[in-house]
Structure formats: C-alpha cells, structure tokens
N, C-alpha and C positions, 0 to 999 in steps of 0.2 A: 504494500500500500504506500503508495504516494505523499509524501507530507511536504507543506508549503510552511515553509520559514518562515515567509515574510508576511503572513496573516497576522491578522492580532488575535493575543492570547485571551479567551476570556472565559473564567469556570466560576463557579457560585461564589467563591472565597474573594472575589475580586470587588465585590460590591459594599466593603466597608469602606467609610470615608478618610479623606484624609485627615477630619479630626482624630477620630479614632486610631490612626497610626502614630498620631504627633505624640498622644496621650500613652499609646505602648514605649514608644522612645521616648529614652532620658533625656532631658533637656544637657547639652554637653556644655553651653552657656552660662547656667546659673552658677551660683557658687563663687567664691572668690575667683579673683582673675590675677596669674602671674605675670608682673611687671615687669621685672627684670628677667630676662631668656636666661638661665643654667650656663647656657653653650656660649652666650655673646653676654658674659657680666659688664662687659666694660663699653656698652650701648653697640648701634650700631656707624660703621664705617662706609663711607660714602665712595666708589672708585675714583683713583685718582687723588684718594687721601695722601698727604706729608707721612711718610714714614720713616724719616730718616734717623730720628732719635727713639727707634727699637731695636733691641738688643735681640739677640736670634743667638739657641742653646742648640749647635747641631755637635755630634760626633763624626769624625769622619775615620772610618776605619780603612788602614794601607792595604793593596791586593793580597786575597787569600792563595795559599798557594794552588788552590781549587779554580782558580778566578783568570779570565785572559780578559783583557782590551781590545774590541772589534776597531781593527784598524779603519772600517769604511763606516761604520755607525756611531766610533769611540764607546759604545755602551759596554759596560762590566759585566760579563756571562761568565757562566759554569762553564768550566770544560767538558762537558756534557753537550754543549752546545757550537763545540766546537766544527767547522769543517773543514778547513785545511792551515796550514802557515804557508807563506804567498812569500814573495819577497818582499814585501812593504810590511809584514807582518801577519799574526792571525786573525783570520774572517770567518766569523761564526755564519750558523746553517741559512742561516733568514738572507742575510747578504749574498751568501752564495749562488742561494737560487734565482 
C-alpha cells in the first residue's frame, strides 16, 4: 500500500488546543533569570575588540619522537601518518594524495 508523505496528518489526539498544550509544558521563562552567562563572566565582546593587554596561558610542547613536520602543510602528525621522506622533507598521507 501506497503512502503519501506529504498529506496532512490528522487522528483524534490532534484536536486538543493549543491552550491545553501550553498548560502540559512548563513555562521555561518563569523563574528567576540568569544575568550573568557561567561561560562569558566577564560580559560580552564585541568583534574587532582591543585585545592587546591579554595575557594568553599556552604550553607548547617540542616534537614527540612519534611526531614529523608535513613539509607541504607544516602541520605536526603521527608517524602513522606518514607517507614518504621526499627530498624537501616528510609529506604525510593527505598531501601525498
């Protein structure tokens, strides 16, 4: 048998109103309201904001002995990823192909 997707769906259950739905759902509104975001405490940043007087906490750890330098992408891969040494250097799989 043949069914048509794009008919509208309509069975008995469909003829409550949309009061009576508002009234099944919780209002997600009420309640206090959080002011300040968790994730952005320090408001929000406009692009193109001055950032020059932020200080930035990075590690940078030297090559693992597991680790080559893609001479054609410079990206840092597994030797796993490797596929040949060229004479400019090692070129991992992605580059190769």
């Amino acid at each position: 048998m043949a069914t048509d997707y794009d008919a509208p769906r309509k069975t008995e259950d469909d003829s409550e109103s949309i009061e009576a739905l508002k009234e099944r759902v919780p209002d997600k509104m009420s309640g206090s309201v959080d002011v300040e975001d968790a994730d952005n405490p320090s408001g929000f940043e406009l692009p193109g904001a001055d950032l020059s007087d932020l200080e930035l906490d990075v590690v940078v750890l030297p090559p693992q002995e597991d680790e080559f330098t893609c001479m054609n992408c410079f990206l840092v891969k597994h030797r796993s990823q490797l596929d040949h040494e060229g004479g400019d250097g090692p070129i991992c799989r992605e580059c190769a192909a």
